[in-house]
N, C-alpha and C positions, 0 to 999 in steps of 0.2 A: 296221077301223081304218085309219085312213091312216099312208103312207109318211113316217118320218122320215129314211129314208135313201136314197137311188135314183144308184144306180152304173151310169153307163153308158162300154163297154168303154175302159177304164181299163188305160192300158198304161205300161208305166217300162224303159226300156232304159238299159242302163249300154255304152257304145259298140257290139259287135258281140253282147251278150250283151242278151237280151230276159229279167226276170226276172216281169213280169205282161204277161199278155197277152192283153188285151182282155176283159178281166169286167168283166161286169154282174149287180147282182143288187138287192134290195129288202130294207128291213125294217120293216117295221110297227112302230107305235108298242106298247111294249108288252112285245114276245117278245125272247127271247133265238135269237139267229140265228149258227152257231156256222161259222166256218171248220176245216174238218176236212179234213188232210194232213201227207202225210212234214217232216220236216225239209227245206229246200228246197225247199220247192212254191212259195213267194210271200205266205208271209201275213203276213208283217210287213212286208213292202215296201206290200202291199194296205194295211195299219193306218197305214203311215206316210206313205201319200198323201193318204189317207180324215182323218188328224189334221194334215194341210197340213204334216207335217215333208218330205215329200218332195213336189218337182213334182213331177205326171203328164207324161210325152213327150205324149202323147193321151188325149183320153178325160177325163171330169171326174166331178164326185160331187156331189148337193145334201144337204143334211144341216138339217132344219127348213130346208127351202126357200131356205139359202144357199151359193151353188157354193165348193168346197176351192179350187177356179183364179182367180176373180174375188173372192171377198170372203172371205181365208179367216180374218179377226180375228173375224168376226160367227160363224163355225164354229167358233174357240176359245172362244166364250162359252159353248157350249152342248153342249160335249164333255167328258167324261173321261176322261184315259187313263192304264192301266196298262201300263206295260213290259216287255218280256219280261227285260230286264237292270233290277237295282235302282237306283231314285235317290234314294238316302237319305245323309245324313249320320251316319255311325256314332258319331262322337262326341258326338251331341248325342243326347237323349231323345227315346221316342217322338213325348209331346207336343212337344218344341223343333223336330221335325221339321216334324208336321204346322203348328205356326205358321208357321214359314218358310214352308213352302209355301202356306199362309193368306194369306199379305200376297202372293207373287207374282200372288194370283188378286185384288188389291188388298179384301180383307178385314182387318179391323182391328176394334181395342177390342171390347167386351164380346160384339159377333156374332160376331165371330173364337173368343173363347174358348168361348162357348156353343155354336159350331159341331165347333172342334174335342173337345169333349165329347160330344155327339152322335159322331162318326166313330168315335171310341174306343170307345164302347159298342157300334157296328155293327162292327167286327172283335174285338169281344169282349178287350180289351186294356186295359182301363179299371184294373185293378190292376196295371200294366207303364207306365202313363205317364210316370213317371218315370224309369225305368231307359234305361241310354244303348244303342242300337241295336246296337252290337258287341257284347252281352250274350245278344241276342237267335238264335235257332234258327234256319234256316232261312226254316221258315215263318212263325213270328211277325215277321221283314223282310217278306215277301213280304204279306203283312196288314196293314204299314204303309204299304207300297206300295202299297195298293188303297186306302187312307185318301185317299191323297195326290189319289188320282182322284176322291174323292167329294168334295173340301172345298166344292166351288164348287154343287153339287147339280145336276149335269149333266142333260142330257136325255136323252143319250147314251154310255154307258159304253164302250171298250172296252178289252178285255182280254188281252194276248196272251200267251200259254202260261203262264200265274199259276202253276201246279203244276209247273213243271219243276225236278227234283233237291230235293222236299222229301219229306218221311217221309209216309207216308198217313195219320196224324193230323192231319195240317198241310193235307194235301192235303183230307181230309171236311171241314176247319172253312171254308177257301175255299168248295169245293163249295155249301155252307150256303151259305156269305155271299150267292154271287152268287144262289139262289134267294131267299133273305129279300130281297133286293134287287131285286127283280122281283117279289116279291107286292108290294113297295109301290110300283111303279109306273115304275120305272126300264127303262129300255129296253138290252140286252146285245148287243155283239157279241162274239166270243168264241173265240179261235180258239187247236186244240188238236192233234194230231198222236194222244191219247189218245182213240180210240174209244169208249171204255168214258165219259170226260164227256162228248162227245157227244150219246148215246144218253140221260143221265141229263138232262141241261140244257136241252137245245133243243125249242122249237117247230119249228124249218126245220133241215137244212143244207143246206152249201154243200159240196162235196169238190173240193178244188182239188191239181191236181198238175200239175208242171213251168210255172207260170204260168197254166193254162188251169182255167178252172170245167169239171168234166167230168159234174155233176150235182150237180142242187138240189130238194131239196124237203122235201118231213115223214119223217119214217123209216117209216111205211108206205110211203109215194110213192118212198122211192128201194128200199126192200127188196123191193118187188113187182117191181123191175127185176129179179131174181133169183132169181124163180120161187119155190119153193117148197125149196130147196137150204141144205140146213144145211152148219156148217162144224164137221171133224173136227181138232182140233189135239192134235198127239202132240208132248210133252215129253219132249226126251233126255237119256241122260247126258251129262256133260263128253265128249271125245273123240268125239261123233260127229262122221259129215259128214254134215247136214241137206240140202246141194244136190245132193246123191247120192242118197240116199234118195229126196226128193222127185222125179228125176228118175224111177226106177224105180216108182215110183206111177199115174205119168201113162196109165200102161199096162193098169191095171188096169180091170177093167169095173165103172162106176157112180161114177168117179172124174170129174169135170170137170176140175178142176185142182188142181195141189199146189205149192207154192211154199215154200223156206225160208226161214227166219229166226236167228235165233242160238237155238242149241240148241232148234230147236222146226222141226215141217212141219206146216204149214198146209190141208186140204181139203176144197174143195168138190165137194159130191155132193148127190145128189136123198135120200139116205135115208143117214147115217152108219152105220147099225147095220148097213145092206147090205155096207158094203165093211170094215167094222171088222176080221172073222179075217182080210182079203187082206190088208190093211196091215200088220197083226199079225205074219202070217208072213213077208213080204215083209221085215220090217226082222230077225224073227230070221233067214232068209237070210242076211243080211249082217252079222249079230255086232253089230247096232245094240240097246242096251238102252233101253228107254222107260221115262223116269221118272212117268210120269202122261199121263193121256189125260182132252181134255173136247170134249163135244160139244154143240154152240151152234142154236140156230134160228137162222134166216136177219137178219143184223146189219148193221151199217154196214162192218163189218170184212171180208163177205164181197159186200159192192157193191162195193167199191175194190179187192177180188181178182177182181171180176166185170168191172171196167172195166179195169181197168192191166195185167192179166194176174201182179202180185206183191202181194205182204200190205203193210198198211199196217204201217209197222214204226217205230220210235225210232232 
């Protein structure tokens, strides 16, 4: 399939502070292509150069073969975007919503309405159209929100953290959206800090931390970077200390690496069930109690503990 998107290294500096820094990358017409990183890595600056809200300092982006830098109104025809913060008007209704946003994309009369009917039934919301947005759940915002991106029928979707701080009902009905969205031919980018959509969503990623693409590919492609090494994640009680723990691990034979996070240590090893009693005893050593233990095959979650040397974390 050909490129509807092609990023070449694309940088955005805010005086002395550089917050993308030279990415490049591609996405075929077609797939869903997912930015995957910490909070602060650059992905929203990346979304908001890529949708001409932000110049690039360098570096440009063609998007259906029109540059973000030189024509970036012909790049608003053919893009949709969702927000990572909502743009909705609370006191109007679903529908009042999506119309307003309708006529911004200069749609009007009966194609407007029959449009905005259509969207409604694609976030599944079609008996909430009336009801005024401040009524609304978390998620069910955040699914009008993704309305608001589809009005115009983009070529290009994208999507930036859609799932942050809603309920995971909210969170599987997105999930769905964005795949129904993509068997009918819509192209996703998609960018998430949660591993776990990642893995579930994408044809490619991308893993990008502190501005820099640090690898890209298919989740074979990037998980073969990491041999064959599962990842052992032990769950504490309240009161532990995870970067203490984790630190006394490092020590252990068959451990690669351990890394904490809030109430949890993270580790990589060639065979979890090989170091599973050191760890074990290792943490009753230290009065540490574990609330639950799971152990992972080789993920996205243990490439970005593979490259950065810490857990991809919230």
């Amino acid at each position: 399939m050909p490129n509807i998107l092609e990023v070449k290294e694309l940088v955005k500096k805010y005086g002395d502070f550089t917050a993308v820094k030279g990415v490049s990358f591609n996405i075929e017409e077609g797939e869903i292509f997912s930015l995957l990183g910490p909070n602060g890595a650059g992905k929203t600056t990346a979304i908001s150069m890529l949708s001409t809200l932000y110049t690039p300092t360098s570096g440009d982006a063609t998007i259906g073969g029109h540059s973000v830098t030189k024509d970036p109104m012909s790049v608003r025809n053919i893009i949709g975007v969702v927000p990572q913060d909502l743009a909705l008007y609370e006191d109007l209704t679903a529908r009042e919503n999506l119309i307003f946003w309708g006529q911004m994309y200069n749609l009007n009369g009966k194609s407007l309405n029959t449009r905005v009917d259509e969207v409604l039934a694609q976030i599944g919301l079609t008996d909430k159209a009336k009801n005024r947005v401040k009524t609304f759940s978390g998620g069910m915002k955040r699914r009008v929100n993704i309305g608001v991106g589809l009005l115009h029928k983009p070529k290009l979707l994208f999507m930036d953290e859609p799932t942050v701080g809603i309920d995971p009902q909210s969170r599987r009905a997105i999930l769905d959206t964005v795949k129904d969205l993509n068997k009918q031919g819509m192209t996703v980018l998609y960018t998430t800090h949660y591993m776990e959509e990642a893995e579930e969503l994408s044809n490619r990623v991308g893993i990008i931390d502190h501005g820099r693409m640090i690898a890209l590919g298919t989740q074979k492609e990037l998980t073969q970077q990491v041999g064959q090494s599962e990842t052992l994640i032990l769950h504490l009680e309240e009161g532990a200390n995870p970067e203490a723990l984790a630190k006394s691990f490092n020590g252990i034979k068959g451990v690669d690496n351990a890394d904490a996070s809030d109430h949890a240590v993270t580790i990589i090893c060639p065979e979890a069930e090989d170091v599973l009693a050191a760890v074990v005893s290792k943490a009753n050593e230290q009065g540490v109690k574990i609330r639950s233990i799971d152990i992972r095959e080789p993920n996205l979650e243990a490439v970005f503990l593979h490259l950065t040397g810490r857990a991809l974390r919230d």
